[in-house]
C-alpha positions as CSV (number, residue, x, y, z in Angstrom):
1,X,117.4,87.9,108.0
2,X,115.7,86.6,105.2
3,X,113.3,88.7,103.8
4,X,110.3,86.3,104.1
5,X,111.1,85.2,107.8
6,X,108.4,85.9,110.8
7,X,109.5,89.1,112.6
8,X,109.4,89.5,116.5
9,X,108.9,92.8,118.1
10,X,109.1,94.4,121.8
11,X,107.1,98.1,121.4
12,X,107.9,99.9,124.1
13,X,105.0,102.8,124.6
14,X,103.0,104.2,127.8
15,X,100.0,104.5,125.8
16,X,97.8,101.5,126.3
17,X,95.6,102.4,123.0
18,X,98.6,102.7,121.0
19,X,100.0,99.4,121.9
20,X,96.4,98.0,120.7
21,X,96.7,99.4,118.0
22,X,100.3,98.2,117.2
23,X,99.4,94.5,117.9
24,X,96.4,94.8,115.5
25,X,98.7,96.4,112.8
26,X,101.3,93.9,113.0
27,X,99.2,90.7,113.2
28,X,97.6,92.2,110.0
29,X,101.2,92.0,108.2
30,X,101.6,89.6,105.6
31,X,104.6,88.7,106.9
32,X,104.3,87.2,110.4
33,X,105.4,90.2,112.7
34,X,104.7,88.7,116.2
35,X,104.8,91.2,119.3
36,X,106.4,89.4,122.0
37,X,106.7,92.2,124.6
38,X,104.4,95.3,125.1
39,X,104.8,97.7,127.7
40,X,105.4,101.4,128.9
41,X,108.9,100.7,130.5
42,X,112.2,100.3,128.4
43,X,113.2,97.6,130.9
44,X,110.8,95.0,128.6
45,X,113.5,95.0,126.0
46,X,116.1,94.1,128.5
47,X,114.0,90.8,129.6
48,X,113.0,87.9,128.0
49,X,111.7,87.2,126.1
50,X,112.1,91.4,125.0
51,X,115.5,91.0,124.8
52,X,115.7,88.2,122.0
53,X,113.7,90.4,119.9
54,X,114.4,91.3,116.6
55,X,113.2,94.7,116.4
56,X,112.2,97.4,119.4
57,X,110.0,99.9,118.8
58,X,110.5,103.0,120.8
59,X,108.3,105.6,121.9
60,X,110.6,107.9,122.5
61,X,108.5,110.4,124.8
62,X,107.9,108.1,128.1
63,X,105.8,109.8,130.9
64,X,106.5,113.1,132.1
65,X,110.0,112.8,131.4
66,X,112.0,114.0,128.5
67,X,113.3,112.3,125.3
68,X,114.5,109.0,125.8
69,X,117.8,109.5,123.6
70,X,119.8,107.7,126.5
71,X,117.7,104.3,126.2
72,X,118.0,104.3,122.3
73,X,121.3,105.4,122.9
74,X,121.7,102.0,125.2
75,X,119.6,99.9,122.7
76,X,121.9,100.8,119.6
77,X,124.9,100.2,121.5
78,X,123.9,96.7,122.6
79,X,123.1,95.8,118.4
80,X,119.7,96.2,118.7
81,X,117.4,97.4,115.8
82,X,115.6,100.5,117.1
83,X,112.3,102.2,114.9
84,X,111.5,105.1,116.9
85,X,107.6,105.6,117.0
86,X,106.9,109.2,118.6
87,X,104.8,112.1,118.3
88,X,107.6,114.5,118.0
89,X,107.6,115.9,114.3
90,X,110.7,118.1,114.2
91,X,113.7,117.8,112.1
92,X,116.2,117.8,115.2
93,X,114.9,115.2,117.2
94,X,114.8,113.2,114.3
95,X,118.1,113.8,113.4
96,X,119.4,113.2,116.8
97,X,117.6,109.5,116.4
98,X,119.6,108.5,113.7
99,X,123.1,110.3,114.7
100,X,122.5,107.6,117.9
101,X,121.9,105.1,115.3
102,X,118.0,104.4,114.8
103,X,117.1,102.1,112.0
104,X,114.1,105.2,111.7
105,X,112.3,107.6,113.0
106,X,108.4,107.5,112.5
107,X,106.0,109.8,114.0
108,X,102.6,108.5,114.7
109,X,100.4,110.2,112.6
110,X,102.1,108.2,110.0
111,X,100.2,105.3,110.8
112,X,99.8,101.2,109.8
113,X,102.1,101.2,106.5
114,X,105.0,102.7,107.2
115,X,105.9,101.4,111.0
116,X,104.9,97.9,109.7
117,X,107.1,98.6,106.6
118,X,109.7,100.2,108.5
119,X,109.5,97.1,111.5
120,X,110.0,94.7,108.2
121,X,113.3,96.7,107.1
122,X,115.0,97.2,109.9
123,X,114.4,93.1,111.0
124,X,116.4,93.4,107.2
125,X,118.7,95.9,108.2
126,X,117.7,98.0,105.1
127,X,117.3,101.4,104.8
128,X,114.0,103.3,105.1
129,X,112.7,106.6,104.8
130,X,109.0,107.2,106.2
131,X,107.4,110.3,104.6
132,X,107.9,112.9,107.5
133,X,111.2,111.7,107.8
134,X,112.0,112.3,104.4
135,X,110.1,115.5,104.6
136,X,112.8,116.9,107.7
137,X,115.5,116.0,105.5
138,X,114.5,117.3,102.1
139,X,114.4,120.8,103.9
140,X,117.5,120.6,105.7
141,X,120.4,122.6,103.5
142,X,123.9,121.6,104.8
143,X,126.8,123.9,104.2
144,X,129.4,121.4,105.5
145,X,129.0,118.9,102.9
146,X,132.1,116.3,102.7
147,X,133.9,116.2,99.1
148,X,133.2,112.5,98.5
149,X,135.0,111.3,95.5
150,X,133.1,110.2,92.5
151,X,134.1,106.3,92.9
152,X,133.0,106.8,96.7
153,X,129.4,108.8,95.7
154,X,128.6,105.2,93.5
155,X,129.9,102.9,96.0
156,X,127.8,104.6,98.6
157,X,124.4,104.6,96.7
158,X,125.1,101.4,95.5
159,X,125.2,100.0,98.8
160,X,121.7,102.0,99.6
161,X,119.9,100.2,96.7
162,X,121.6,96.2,97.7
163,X,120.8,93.6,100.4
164,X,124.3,93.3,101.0
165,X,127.9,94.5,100.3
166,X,128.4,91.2,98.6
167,X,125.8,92.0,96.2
168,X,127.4,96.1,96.0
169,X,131.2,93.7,95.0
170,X,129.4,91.8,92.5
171,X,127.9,94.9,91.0
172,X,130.9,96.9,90.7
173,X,133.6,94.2,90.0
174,X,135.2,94.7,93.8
175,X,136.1,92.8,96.3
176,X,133.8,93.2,99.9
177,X,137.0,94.5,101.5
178,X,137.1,97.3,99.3
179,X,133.3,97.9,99.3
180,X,134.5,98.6,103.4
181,X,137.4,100.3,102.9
182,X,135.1,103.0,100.7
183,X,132.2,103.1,103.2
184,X,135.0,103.5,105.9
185,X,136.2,107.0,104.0
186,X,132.8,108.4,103.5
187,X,132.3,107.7,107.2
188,X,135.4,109.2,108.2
189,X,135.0,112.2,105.8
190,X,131.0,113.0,107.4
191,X,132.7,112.6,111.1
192,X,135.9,115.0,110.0
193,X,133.0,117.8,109.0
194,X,130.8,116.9,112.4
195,X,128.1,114.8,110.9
196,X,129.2,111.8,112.1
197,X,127.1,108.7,110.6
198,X,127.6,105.0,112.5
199,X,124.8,103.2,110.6
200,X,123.4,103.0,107.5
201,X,120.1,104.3,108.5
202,X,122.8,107.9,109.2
203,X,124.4,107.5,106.0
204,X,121.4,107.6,104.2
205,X,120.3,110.7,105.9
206,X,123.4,112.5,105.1
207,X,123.2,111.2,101.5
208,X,119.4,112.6,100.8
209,X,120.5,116.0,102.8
210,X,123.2,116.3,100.6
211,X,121.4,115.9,97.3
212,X,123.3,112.1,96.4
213,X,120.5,110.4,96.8
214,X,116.9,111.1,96.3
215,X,114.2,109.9,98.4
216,X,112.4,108.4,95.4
217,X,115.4,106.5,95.0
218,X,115.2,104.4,98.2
């Protein structure tokens, strides 16, 4: 998408003040971000006009129920762009989020800036790392860190900082295919230790965890 297109939204949340408060957020955004479905049930992203939307925001805590990880888990799988929005702060849940392939996990207190800059990157398919996120992360010392090779560490980071793997080929003097066939590796490496990473949202987790990346970075 390009990065100065209008940006359509289905929030999913049961609270009737939050999704307000969303609306008011987004129509704020310099960048048109239009909500085109609200509501408390997950179904609204699987009608129209929800499910033509370019983003969904998920609350991830619906009624009295527990966390929603099979929805996003349905969402990611159908190639929709997920920004989980939720009042759980702790560093498994978010986790879990992105191992199921979230673009992000927000919580609420984090307010207006980051979920509309978060709604804005993952409508871009970029990477983005909201404060608490970045917090849960930062404190999270893995043992079982893959041995990437030093070709594969710049490859990956490059890829972090671009808009595309196009852009990553030009930079480095590669072709795409082998832009792939490196991203493929470090994938298979982080699944061979059980840290498996499907996106690039994942990846980027694994990579600030792991000290490759730093959060200033992104």
């Amino acid at each position: 998408m390009s990065s100065s297109a209008p940006v359509s939204v289905v929030v999913i949340d049961d609270h009737p003040a939050i999704l307000a408060g969303v609306e008011m957020w987004y129509a704020a955004s310099p960048r048109p971000i239009t909500v085109v479905a609200a509501s408390g049930s997950v179904r609204e992203a699987w009608t129209a006009p929800g499910s033509t939307a370019d983003v969904v925001v998920l609350d991830l805590q619906l009624g009295d129920g527990g966390p929603a990880f099979g929805s996003l888990r349905r969402l990611v799988d159908a190639g929709r762009q997920v920004v989980v929005y939720s009042m759980r702060d702790d560093e498994k849940t978010a986790l879990s989020c992105l191992d199921l392939g979230a673009a992000t996990f927000l919580t609420k207190s984090e307010g207006q800036e980051h979920l509309v800059e978060a709604t804005l990157a993952a409508a871009d398919e970029r990477p983005y790392m909201p404060p608490a996120l970045a917090g849960a992360l930062g404190t999270n010392a893995r043992s079982d860190r893959p041995q990437l090779s030093a070709r594969e560490e710049i490859v990956l980071i490059e890829w972090f900082q671009s808009e595309s793997k196009e852009l990553v080929a030009q930079r480095l003097g590669i072709s795409v295919r082998t832009v792939n066939s490196y991203l493929d590796r470090v994938r298979i490496k982080y699944a061979n230790v059980g840290r498996p990473a499907r996106t690039k949202a994942s990846l980027v987790a694994r990579a600030v965890q792991d000290g490759l990346v730093d959060v200033d970075d992104l």
